[in-house]
VODREN-722318 format. One record per residue (C-alpha): residue in three letters; x, y, z. Coordinates in Angstrom, 3 decimals. Example, Ala and Ser with C-alpha at 12.3 -4.5 7.8 and 13.67 -1.06 7.14 Angstrom:
BEGIN
<pt><rest>ALA</rest><x>12.300</x><y>-4.500</y><z>7.800</z></pt>
<pt><rest>SER</rest><x>13.670</x><y>-1.060</y><z>7.140</z></pt>
//
This chain:
BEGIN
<pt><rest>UNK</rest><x>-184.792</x><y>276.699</y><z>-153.744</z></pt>
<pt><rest>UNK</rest><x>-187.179</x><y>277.434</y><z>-150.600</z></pt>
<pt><rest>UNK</rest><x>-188.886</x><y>274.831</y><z>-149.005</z></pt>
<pt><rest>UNK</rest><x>-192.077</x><y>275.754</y><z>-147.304</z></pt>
<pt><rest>UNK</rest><x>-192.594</x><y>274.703</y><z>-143.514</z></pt>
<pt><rest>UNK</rest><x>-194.330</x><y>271.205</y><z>-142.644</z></pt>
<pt><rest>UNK</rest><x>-197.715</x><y>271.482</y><z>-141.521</z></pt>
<pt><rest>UNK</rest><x>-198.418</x><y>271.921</y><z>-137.613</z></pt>
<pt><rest>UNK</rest><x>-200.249</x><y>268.580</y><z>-137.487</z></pt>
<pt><rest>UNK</rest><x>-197.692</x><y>267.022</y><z>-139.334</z></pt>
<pt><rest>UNK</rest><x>-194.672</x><y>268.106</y><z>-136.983</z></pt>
<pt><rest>UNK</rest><x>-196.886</x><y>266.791</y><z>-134.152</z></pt>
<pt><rest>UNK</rest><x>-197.168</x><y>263.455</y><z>-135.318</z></pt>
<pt><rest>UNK</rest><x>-193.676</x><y>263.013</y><z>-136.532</z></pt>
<pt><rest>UNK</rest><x>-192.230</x><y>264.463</y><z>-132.741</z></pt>
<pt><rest>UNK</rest><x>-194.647</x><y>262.065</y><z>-131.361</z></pt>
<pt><rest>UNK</rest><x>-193.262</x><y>258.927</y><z>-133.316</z></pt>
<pt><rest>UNK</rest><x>-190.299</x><y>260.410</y><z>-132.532</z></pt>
<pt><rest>UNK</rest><x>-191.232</x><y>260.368</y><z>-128.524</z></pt>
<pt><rest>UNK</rest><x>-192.640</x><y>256.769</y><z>-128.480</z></pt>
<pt><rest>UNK</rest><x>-189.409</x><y>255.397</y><z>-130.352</z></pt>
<pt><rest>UNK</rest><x>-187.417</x><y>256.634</y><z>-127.862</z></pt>
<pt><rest>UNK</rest><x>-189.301</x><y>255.335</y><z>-124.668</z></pt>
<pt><rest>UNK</rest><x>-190.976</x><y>252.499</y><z>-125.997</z></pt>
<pt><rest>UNK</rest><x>-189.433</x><y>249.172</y><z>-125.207</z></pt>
<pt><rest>UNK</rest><x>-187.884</x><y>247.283</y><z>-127.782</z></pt>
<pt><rest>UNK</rest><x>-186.738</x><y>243.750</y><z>-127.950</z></pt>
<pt><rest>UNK</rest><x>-183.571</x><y>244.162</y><z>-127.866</z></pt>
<pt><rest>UNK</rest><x>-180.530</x><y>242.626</y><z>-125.239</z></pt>
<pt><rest>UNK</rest><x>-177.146</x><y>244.306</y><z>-124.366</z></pt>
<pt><rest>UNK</rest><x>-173.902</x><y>242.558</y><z>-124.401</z></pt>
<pt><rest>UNK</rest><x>-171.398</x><y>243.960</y><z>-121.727</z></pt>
<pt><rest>UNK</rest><x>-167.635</x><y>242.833</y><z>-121.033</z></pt>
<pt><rest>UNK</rest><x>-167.670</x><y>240.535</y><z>-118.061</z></pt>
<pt><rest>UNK</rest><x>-165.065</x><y>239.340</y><z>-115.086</z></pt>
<pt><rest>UNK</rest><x>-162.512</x><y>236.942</y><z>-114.970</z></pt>
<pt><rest>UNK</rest><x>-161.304</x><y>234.298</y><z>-112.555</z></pt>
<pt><rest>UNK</rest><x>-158.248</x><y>232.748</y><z>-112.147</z></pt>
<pt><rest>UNK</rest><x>-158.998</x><y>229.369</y><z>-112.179</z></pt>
<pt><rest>UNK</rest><x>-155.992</x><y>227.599</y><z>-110.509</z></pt>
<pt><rest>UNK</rest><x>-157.428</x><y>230.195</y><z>-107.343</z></pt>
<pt><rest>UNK</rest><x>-159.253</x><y>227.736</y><z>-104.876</z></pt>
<pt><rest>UNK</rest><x>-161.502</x><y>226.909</y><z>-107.601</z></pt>
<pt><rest>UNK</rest><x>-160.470</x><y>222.870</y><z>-108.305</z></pt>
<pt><rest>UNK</rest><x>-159.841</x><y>221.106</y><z>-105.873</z></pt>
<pt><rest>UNK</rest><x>-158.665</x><y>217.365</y><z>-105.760</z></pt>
<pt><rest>UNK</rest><x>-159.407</x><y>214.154</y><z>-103.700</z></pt>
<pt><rest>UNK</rest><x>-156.538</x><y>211.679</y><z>-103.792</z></pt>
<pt><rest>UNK</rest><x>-155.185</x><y>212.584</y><z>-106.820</z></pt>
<pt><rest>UNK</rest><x>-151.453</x><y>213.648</y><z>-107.419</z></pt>
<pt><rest>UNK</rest><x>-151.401</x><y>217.048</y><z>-108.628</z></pt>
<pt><rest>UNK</rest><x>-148.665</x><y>219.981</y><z>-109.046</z></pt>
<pt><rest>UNK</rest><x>-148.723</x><y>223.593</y><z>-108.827</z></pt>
<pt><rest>UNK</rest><x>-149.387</x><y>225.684</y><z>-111.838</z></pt>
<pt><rest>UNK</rest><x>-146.595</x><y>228.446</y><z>-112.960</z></pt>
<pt><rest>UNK</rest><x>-148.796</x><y>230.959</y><z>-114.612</z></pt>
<pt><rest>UNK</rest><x>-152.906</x><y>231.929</y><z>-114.725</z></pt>
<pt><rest>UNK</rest><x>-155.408</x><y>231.033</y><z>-116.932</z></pt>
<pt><rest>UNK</rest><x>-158.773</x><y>232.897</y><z>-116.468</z></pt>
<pt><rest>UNK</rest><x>-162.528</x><y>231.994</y><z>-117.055</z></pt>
<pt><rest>UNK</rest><x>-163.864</x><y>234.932</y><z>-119.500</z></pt>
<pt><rest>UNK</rest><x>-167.782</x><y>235.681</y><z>-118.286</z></pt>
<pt><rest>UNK</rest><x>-170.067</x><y>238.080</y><z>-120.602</z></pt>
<pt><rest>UNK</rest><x>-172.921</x><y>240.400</y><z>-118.746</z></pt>
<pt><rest>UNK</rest><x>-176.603</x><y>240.524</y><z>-120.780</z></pt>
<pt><rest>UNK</rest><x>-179.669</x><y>242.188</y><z>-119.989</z></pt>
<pt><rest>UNK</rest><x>-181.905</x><y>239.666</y><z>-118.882</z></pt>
<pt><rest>UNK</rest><x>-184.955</x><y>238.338</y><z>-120.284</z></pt>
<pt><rest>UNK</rest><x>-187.215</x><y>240.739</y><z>-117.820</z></pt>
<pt><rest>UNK</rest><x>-185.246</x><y>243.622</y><z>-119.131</z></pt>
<pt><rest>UNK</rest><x>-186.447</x><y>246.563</y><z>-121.154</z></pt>
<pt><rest>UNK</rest><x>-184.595</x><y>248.012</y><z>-123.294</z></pt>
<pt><rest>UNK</rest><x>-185.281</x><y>251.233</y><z>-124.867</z></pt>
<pt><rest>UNK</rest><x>-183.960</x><y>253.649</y><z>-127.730</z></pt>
<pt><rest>UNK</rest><x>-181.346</x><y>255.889</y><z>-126.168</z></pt>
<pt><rest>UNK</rest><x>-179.576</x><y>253.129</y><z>-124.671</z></pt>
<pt><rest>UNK</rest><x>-179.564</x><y>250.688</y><z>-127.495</z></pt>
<pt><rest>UNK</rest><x>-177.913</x><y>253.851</y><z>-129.529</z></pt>
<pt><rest>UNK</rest><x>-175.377</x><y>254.360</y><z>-126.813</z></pt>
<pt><rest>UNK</rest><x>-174.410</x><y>250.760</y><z>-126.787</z></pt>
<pt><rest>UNK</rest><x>-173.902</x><y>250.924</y><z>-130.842</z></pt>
<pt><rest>UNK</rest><x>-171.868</x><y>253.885</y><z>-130.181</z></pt>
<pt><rest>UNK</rest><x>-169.905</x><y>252.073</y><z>-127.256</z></pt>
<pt><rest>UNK</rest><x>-166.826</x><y>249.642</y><z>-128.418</z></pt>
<pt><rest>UNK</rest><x>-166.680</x><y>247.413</y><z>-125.953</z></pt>
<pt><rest>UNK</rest><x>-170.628</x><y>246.550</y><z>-126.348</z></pt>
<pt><rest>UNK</rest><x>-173.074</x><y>244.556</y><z>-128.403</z></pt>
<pt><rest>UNK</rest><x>-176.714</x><y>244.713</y><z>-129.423</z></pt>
<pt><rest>UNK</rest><x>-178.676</x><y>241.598</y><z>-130.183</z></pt>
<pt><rest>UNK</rest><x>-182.080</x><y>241.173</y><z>-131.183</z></pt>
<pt><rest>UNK</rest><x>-183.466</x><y>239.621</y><z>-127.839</z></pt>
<pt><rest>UNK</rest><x>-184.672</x><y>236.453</y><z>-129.813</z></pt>
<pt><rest>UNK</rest><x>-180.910</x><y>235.534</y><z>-130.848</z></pt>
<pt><rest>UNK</rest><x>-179.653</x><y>235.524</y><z>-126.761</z></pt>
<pt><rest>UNK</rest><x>-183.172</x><y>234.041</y><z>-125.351</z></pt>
<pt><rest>UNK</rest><x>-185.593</x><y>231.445</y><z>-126.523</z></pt>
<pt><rest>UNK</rest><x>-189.560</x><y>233.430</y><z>-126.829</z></pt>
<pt><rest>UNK</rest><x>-190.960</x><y>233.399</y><z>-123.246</z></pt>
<pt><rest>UNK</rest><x>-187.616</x><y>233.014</y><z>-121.494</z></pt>
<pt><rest>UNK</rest><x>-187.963</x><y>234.229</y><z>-117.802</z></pt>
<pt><rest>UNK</rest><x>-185.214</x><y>235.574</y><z>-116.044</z></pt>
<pt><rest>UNK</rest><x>-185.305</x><y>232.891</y><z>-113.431</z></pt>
<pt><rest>UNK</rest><x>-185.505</x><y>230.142</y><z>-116.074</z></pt>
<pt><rest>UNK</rest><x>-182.668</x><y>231.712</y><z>-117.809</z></pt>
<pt><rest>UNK</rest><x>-180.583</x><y>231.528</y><z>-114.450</z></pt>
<pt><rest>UNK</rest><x>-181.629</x><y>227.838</y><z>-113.438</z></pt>
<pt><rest>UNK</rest><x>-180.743</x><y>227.125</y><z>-116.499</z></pt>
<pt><rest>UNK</rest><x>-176.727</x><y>228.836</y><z>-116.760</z></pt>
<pt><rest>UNK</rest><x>-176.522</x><y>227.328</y><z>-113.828</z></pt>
<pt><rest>UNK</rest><x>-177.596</x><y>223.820</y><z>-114.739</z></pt>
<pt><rest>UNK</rest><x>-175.051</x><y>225.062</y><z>-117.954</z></pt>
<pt><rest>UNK</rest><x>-172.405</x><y>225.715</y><z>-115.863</z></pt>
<pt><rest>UNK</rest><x>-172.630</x><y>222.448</y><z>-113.488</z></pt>
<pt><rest>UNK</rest><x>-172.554</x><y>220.461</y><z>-117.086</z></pt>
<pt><rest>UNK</rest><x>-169.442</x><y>222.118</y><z>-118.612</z></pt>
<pt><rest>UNK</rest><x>-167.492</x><y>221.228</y><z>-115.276</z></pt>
<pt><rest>UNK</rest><x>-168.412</x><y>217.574</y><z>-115.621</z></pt>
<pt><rest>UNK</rest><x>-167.896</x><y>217.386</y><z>-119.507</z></pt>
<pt><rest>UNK</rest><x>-164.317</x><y>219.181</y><z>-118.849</z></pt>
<pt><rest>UNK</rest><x>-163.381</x><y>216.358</y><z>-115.876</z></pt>
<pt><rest>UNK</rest><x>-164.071</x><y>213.432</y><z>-118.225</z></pt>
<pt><rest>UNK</rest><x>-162.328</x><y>214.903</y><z>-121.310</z></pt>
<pt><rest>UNK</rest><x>-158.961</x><y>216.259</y><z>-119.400</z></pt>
<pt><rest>UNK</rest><x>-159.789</x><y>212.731</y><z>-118.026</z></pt>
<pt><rest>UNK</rest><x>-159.764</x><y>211.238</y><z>-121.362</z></pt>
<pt><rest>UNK</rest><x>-157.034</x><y>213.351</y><z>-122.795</z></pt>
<pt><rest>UNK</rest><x>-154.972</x><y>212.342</y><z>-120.630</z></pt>
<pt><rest>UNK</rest><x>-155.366</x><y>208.370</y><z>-120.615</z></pt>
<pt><rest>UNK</rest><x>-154.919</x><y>208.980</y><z>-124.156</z></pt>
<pt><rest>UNK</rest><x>-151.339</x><y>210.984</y><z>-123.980</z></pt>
<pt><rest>UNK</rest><x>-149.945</x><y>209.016</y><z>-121.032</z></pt>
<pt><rest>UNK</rest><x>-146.562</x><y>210.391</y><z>-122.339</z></pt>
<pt><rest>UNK</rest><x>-147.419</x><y>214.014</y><z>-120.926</z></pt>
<pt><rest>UNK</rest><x>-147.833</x><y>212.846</y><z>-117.330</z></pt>
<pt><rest>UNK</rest><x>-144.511</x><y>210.898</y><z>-117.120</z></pt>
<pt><rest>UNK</rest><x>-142.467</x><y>212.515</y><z>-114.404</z></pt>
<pt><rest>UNK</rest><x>-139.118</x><y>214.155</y><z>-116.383</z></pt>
<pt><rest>UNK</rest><x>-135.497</x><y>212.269</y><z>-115.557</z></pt>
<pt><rest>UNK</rest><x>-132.450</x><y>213.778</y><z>-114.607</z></pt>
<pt><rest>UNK</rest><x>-131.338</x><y>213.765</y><z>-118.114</z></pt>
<pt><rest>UNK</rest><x>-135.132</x><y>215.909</y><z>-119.027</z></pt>
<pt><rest>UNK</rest><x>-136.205</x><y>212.676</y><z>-120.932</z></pt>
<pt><rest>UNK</rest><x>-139.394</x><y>211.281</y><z>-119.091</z></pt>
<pt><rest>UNK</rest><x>-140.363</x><y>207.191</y><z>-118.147</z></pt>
<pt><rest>UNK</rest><x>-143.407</x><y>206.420</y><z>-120.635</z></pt>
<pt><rest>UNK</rest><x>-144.420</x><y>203.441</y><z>-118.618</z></pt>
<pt><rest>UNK</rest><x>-144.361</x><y>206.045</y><z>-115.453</z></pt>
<pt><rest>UNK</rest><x>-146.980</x><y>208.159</y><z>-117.240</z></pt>
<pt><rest>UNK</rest><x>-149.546</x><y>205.400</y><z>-118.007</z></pt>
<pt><rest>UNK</rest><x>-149.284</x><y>203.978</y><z>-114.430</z></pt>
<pt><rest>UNK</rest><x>-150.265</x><y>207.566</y><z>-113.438</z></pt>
<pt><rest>UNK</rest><x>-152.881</x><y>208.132</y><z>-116.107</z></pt>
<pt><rest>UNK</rest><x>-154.780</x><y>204.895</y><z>-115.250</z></pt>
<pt><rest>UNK</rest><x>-155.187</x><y>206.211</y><z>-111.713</z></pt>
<pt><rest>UNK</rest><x>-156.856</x><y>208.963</y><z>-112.585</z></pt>
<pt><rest>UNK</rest><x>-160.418</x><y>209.802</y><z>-111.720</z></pt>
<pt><rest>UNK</rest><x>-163.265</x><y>211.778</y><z>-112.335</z></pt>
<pt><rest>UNK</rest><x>-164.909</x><y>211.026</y><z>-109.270</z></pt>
<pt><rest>UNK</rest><x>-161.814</x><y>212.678</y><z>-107.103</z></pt>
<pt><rest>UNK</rest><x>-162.319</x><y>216.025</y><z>-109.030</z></pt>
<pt><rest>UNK</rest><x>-164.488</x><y>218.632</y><z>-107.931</z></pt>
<pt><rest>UNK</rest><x>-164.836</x><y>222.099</y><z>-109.065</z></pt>
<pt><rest>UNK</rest><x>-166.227</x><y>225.314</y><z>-106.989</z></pt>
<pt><rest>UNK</rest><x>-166.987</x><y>228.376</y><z>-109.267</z></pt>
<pt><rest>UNK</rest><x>-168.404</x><y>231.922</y><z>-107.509</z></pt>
<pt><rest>UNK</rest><x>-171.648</x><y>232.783</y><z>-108.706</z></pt>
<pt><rest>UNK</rest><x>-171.742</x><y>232.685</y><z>-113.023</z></pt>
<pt><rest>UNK</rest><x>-173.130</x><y>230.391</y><z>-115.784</z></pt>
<pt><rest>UNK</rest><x>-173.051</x><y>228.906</y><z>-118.769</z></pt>
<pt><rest>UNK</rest><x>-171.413</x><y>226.413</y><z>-120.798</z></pt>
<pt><rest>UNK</rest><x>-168.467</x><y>228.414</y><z>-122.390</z></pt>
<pt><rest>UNK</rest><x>-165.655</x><y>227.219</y><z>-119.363</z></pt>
<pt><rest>UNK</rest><x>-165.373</x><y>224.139</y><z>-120.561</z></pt>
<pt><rest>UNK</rest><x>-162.367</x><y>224.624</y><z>-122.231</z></pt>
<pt><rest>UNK</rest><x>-160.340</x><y>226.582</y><z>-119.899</z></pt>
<pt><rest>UNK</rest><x>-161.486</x><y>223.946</y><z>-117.207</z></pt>
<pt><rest>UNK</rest><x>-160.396</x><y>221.338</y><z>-119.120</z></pt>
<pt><rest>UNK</rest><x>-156.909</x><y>223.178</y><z>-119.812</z></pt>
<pt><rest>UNK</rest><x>-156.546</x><y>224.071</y><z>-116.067</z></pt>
<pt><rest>UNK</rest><x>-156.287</x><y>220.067</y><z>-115.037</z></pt>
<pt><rest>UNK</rest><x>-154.169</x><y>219.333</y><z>-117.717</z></pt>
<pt><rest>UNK</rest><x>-152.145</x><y>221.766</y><z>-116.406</z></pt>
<pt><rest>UNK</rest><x>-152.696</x><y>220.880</y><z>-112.520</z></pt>
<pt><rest>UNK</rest><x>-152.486</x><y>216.991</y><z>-112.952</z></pt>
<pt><rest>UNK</rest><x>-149.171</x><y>217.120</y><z>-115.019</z></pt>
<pt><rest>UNK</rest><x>-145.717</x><y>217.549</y><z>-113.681</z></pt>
<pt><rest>UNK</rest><x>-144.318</x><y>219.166</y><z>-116.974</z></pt>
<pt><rest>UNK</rest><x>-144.817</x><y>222.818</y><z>-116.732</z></pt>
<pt><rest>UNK</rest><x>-147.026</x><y>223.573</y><z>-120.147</z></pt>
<pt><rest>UNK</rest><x>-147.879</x><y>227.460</y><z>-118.783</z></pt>
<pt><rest>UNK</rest><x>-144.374</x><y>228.354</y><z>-118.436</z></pt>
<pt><rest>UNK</rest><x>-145.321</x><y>231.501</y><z>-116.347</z></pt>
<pt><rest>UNK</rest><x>-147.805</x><y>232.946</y><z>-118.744</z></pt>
<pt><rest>UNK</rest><x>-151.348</x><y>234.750</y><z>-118.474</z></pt>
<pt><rest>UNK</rest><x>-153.871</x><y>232.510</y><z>-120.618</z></pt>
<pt><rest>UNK</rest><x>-157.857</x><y>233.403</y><z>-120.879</z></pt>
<pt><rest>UNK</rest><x>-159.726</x><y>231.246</y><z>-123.678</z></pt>
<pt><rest>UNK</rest><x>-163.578</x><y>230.515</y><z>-123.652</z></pt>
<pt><rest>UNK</rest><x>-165.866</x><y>227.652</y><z>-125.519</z></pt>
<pt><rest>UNK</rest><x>-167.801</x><y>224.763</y><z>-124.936</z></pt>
<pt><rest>UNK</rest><x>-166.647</x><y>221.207</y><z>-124.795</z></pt>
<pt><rest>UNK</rest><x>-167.630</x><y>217.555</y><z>-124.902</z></pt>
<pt><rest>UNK</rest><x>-166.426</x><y>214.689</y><z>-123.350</z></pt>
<pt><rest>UNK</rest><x>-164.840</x><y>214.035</y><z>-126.152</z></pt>
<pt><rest>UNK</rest><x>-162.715</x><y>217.512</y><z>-126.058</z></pt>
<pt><rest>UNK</rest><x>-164.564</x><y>219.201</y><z>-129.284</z></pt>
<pt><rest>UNK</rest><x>-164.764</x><y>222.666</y><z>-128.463</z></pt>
<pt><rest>UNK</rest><x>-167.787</x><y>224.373</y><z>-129.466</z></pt>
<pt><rest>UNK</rest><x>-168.687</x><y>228.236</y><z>-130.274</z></pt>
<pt><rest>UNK</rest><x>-169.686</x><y>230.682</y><z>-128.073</z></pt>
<pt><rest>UNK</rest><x>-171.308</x><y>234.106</y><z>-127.856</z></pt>
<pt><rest>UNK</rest><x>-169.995</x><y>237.216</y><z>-126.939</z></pt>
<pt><rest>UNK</rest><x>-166.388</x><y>236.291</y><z>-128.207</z></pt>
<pt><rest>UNK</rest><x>-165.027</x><y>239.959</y><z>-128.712</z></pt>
<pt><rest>UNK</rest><x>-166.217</x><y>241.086</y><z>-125.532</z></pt>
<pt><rest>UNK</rest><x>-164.565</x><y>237.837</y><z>-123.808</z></pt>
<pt><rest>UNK</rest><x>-161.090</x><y>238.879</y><z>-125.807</z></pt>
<pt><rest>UNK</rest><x>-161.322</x><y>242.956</y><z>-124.985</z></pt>
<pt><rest>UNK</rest><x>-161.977</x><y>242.164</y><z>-121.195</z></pt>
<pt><rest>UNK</rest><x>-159.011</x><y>239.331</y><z>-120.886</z></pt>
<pt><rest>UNK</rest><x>-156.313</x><y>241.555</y><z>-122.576</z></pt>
<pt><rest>UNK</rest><x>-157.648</x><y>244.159</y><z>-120.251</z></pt>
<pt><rest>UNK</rest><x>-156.520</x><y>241.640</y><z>-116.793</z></pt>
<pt><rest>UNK</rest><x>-153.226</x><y>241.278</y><z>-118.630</z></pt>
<pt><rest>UNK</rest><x>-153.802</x><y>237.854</y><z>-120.351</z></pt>
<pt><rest>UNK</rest><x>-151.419</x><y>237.736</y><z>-123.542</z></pt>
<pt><rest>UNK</rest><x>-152.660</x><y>234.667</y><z>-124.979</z></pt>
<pt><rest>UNK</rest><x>-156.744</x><y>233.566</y><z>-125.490</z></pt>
<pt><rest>UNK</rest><x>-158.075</x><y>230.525</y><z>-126.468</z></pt>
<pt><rest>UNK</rest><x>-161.170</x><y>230.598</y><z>-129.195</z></pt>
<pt><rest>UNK</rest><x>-163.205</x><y>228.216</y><z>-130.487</z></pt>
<pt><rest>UNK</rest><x>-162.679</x><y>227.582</y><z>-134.187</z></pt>
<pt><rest>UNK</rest><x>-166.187</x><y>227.835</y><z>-134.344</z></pt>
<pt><rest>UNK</rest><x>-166.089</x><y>231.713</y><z>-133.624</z></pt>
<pt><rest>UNK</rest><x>-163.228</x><y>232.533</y><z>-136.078</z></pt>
<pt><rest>UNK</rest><x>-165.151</x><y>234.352</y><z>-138.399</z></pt>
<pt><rest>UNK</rest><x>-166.955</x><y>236.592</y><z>-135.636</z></pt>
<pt><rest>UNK</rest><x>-163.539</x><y>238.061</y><z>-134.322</z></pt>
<pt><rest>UNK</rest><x>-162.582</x><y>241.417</y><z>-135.002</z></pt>
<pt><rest>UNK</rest><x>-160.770</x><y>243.787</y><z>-133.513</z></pt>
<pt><rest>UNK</rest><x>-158.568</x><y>242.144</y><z>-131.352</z></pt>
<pt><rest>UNK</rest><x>-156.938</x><y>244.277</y><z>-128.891</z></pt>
<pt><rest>UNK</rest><x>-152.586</x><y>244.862</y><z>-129.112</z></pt>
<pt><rest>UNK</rest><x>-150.776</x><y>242.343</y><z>-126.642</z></pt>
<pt><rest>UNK</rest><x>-153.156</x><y>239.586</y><z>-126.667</z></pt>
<pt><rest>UNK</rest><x>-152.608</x><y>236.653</y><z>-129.761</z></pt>
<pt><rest>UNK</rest><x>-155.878</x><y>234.744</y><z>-130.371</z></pt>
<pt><rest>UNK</rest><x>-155.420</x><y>231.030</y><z>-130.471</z></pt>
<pt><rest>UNK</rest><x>-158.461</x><y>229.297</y><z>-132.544</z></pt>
<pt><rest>UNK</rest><x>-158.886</x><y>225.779</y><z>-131.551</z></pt>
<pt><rest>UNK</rest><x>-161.421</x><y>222.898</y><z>-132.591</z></pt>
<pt><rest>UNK</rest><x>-160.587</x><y>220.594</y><z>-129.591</z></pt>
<pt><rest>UNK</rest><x>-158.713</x><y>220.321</y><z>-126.359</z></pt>
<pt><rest>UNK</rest><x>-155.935</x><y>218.894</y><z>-127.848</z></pt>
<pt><rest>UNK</rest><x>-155.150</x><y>221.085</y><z>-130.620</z></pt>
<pt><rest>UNK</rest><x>-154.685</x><y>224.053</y><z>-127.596</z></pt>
<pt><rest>UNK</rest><x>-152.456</x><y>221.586</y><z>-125.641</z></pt>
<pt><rest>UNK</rest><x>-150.440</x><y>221.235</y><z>-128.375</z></pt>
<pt><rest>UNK</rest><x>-150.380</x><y>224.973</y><z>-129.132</z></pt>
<pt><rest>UNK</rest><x>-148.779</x><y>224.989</y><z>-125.101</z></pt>
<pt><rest>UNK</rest><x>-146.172</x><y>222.263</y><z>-125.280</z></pt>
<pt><rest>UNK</rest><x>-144.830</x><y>223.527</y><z>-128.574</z></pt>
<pt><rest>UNK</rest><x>-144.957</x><y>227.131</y><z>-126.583</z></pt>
<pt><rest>UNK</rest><x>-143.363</x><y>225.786</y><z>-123.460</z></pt>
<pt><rest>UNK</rest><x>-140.346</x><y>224.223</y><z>-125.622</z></pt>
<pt><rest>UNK</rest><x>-139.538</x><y>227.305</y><z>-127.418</z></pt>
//
């Protein structure tokens, strides 16, 4: 069968829609893979409080996005499909309408500021609750209960102060949180090992979901983390999970402290 040419005029138009697709700006925002920080670096730091040196790392995962400000056209919202280790979003899903970029940052870093606080009162809480864990361990590896609640009653969260380098957000709660566990108990729960994890968290140590959860995973197993803490919230949205890292799902701060002692004892 022979198919006849298209008409000049209508070639034109079509390479012209073609054209304006391609440098038009669209409201789109890319999702990158991010840093992360070892948080038992210089990053907590206590005031009066008895604390103990931690035996492994456990990282804060960060995410890179377009701003607000940014446009983003065609070619680099295809590459970004095409890329593995990237995410497109329609603009509207990352940023409320009318977002600025310098809104957006006041506002991580107002996010940021909050998570620290809502991590101090429920490590705080968590461990006030589960004096046991803070008893110092006997000579015979049992450990004084009444020791532990004498040192969980001291405990503050006016003499804890954290000191991030420049990010934001609200998805460190839970590896904050984690970190002082870790830090203001005697018991070793890391046991040597390389932990990342991201998600929100109350004072009441619910962990909430997050976004950019895959690119959080990719970019831990990358720094050598083998274990990463998820909210339960985000279980649905993982996929693909790199070899050498285990996801660990959790719905609160003490279901991934449990998930550590049980480690630690096997």
């Amino acid at each position: 069968m022979r198919f006849s040419p298209l008409p000049r005029l209508v070639t034109i138009t079509l390479g012209f829609f073609f054209l304006f697709a391609t440098i038009a700006p669209l409201p789109f925002a890319i999702v990158l893979p991010g840093e992360a920080q070892d948080i038992f670096k210089g990053v907590i730091t206590f005031k009066k409080t008895e604390n103990y040196p931690a035996s492994g790392r456990i990282d804060l995962m960060s995410i890179r996005v377009t701003n607000p400000d940014t446009w983003i056209f065609g070619p680099e919202v295809i590459y970004s499909w095409i890329r593995s280790d990237q995410a497109v979003y329609p603009k509207s899903v990352i940023y409320p309408p009318g977002t600025s970029a310098e809104e957006e940052d006041k506002q991580a870093k107002a996010d940021m500021v909050g998570s620290q606080n809502s991590a101090i009162v429920a490590a705080v809480n968590y461990l006030q609750a589960h004096p046991q864990i803070m008893a110092s361990p006997t000579a015979t590896g049992s450990s004084n209960a009444t020791d532990g609640v004498v040192r969980a009653s001291k405990l503050s969260t006016d003499n804890i102060v954290f000191k991030v380098k420049e990010t934001g957000g609200p998805s460190g709660g839970l590896v904050f949180a984690i970190a002082l566990v870790e830090l203001l108990t005697e018991r070793d729960l890391f046991q040597g090992a390389h932990i990342a994890g991201t998600g929100t968290l109350n004072a009441r140590g619910i962990v909430g979901p997050i976004g950019g959860i895959n690119e959080k995973i990719a970019t831990a197993q990358k720094v050598g983390a083998t274990v990463f803490f998820a909210p339960a919230g985000n279980a649905e949205e993982i996929a693909n999970v790199p070899d050498g890292i285990k996801v660990v799902t959790v719905a609160s701060l003490a279901q991934a402290i449990s998930f550590l002692e049980r480690s630690s004892k096997t």
